[in-house]
N, CA, C and O atoms as a printed pandas DataFrame, in Angstrom:
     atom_number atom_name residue_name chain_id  residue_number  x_coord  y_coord  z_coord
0              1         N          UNK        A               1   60.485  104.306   94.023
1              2        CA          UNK        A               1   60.482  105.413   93.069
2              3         C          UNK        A               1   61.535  106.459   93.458
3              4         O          UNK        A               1   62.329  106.615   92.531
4              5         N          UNK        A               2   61.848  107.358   94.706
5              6        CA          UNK        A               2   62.007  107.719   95.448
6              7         C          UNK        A               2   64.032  107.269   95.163
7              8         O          UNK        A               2   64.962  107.965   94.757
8              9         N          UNK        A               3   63.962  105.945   95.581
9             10        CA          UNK        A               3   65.433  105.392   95.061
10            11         C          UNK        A               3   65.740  105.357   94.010
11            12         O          UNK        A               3   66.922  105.663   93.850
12            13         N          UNK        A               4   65.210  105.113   93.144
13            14        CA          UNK        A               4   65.731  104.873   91.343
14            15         C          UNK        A               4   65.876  106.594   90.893
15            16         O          UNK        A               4   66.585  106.978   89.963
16            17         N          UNK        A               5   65.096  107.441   91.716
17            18        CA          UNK        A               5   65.243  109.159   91.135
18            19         C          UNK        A               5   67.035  108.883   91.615
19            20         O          UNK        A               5   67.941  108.696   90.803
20            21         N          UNK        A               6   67.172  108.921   92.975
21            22        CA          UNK        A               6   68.655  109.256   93.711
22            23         C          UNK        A               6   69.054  108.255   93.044
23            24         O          UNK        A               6   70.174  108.739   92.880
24            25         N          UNK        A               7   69.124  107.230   92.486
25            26        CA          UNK        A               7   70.582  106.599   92.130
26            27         C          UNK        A               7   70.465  106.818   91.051
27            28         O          UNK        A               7   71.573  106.550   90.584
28            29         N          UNK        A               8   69.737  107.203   90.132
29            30        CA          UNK        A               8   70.090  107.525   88.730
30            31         C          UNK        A               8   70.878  109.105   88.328
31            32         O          UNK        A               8   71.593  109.645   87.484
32            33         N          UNK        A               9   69.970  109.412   89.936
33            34        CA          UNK        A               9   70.872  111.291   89.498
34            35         C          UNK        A               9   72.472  110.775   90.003
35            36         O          UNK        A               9   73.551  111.050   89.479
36            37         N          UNK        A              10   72.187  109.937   91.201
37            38        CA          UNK        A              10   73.750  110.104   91.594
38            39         C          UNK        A              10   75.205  108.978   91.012
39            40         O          UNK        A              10   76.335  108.782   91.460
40            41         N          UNK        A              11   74.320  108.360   89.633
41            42        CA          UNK        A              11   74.983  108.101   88.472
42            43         C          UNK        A              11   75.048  109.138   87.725
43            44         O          UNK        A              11   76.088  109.137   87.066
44            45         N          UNK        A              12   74.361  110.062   87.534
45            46        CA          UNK        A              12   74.818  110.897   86.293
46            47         C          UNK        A              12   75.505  112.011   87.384
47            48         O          UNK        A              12   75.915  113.033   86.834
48            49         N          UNK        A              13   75.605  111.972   88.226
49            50        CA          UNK        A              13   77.008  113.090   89.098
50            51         C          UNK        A              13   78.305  112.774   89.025
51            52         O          UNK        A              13   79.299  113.476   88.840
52            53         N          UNK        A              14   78.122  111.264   89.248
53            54        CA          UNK        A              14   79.527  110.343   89.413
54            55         C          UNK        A              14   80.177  110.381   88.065
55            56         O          UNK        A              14   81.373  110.599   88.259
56            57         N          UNK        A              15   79.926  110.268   86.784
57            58        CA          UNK        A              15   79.740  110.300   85.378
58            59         C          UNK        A              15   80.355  111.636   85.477
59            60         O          UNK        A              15   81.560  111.764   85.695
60            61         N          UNK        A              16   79.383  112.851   85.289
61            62        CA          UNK        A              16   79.826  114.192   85.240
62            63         C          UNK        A              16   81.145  114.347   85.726
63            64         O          UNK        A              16   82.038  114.808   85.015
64            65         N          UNK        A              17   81.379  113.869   87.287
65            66        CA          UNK        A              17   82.378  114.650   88.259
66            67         C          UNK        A              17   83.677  113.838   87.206
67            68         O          UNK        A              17   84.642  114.306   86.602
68            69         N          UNK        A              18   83.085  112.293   87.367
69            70        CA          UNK        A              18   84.482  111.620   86.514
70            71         C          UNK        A              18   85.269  112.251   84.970
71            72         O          UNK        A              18   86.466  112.345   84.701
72            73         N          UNK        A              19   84.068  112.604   84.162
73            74        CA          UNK        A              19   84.364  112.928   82.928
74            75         C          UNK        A              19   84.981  114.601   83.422
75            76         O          UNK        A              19   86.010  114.896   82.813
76            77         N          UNK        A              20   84.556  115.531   84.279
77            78        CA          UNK        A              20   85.038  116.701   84.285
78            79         C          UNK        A              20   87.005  116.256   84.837
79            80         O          UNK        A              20   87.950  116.977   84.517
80            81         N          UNK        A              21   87.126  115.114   85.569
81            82        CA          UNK        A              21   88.299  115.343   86.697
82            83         C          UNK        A              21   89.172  114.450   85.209
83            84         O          UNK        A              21   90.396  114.389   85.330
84            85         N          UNK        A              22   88.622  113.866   84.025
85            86        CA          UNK        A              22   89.418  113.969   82.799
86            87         C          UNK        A              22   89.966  114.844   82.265
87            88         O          UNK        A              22   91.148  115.176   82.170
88            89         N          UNK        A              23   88.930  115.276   81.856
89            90        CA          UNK        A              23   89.279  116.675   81.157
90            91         C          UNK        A              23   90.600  117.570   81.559
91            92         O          UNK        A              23   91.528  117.914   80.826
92            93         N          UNK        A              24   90.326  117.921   83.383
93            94        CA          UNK        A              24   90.993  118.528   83.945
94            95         C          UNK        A              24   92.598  117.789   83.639
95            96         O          UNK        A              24   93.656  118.414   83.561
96            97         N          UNK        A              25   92.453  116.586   83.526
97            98        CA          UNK        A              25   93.887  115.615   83.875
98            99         C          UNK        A              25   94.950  115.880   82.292
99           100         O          UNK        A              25   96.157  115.853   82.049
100          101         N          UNK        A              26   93.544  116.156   81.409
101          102        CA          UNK        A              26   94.292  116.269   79.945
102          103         C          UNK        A              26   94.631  117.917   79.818
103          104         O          UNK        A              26   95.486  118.445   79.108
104          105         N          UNK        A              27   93.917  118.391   80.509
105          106        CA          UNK        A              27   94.515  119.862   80.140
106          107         C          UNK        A              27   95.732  120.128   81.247
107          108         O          UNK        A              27   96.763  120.744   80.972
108          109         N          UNK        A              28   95.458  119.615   82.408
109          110        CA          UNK        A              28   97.102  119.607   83.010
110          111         C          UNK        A              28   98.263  118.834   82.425
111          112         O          UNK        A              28   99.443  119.040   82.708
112          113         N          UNK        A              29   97.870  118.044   81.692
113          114        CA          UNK        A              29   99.168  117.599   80.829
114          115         C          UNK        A              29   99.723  117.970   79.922
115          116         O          UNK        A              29  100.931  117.996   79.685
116          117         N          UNK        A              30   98.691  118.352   79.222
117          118        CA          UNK        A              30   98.857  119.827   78.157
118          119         C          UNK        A              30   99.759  120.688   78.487
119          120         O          UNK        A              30  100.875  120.600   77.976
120          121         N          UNK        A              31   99.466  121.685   79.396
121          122        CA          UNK        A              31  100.107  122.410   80.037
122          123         C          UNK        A              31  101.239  122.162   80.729
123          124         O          UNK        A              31  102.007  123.109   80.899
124          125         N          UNK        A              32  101.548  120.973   81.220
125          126        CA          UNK        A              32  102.718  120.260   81.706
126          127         C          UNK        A              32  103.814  119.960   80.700
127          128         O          UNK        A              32  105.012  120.117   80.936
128          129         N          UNK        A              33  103.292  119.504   79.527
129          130        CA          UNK        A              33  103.937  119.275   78.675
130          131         C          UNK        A              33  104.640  120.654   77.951
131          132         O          UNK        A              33  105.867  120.708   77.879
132          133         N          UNK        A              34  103.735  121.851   77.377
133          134        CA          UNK        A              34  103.841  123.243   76.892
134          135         C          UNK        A              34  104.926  123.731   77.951
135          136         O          UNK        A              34  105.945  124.203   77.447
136          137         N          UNK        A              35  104.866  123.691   79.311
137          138        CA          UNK        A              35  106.030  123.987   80.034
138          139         C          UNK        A              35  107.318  123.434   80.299
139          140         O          UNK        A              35  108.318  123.893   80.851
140          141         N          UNK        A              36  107.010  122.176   79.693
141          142        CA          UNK        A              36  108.542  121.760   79.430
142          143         C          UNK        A              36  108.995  121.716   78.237
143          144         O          UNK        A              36  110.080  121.181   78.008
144          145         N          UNK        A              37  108.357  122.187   77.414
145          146        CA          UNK        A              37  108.876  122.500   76.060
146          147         C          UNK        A              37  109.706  123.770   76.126
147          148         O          UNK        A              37  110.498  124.143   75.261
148          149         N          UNK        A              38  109.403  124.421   77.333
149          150        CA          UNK        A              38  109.838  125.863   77.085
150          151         C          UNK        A              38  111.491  125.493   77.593
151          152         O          UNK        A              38  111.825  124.561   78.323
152          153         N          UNK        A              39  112.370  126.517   76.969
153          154        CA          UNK        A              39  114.132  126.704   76.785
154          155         C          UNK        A              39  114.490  126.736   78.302
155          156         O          UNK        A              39  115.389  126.065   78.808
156          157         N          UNK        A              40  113.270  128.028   79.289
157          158        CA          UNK        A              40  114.059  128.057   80.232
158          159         C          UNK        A              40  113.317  127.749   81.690
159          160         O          UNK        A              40  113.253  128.296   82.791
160          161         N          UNK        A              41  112.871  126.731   81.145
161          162        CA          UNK        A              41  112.370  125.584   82.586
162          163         C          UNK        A              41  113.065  124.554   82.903
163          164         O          UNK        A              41  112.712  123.836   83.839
């Protein structure tokens, strides 16, 4: 019982951390991109 609590939470961490370190990857590209759009970079 005890195991199925911890590996189910520490599937939905792994999930979370993965889907947040997306996010992060698309908004740094975003921003990567917006800065090289700019004239004087």
């Amino acid at each position: 019982m005890i195991f199925q609590i911890t590996s189910s939470s520490y599937t939905v961490s792994f999930a979370f951390v993965s889907s947040m370190k997306m996010v992060l990857a698309l908004l740094w590209a975003a921003l990567d991109s917006q800065n090289r759009s700019l004239p004087n970079s």
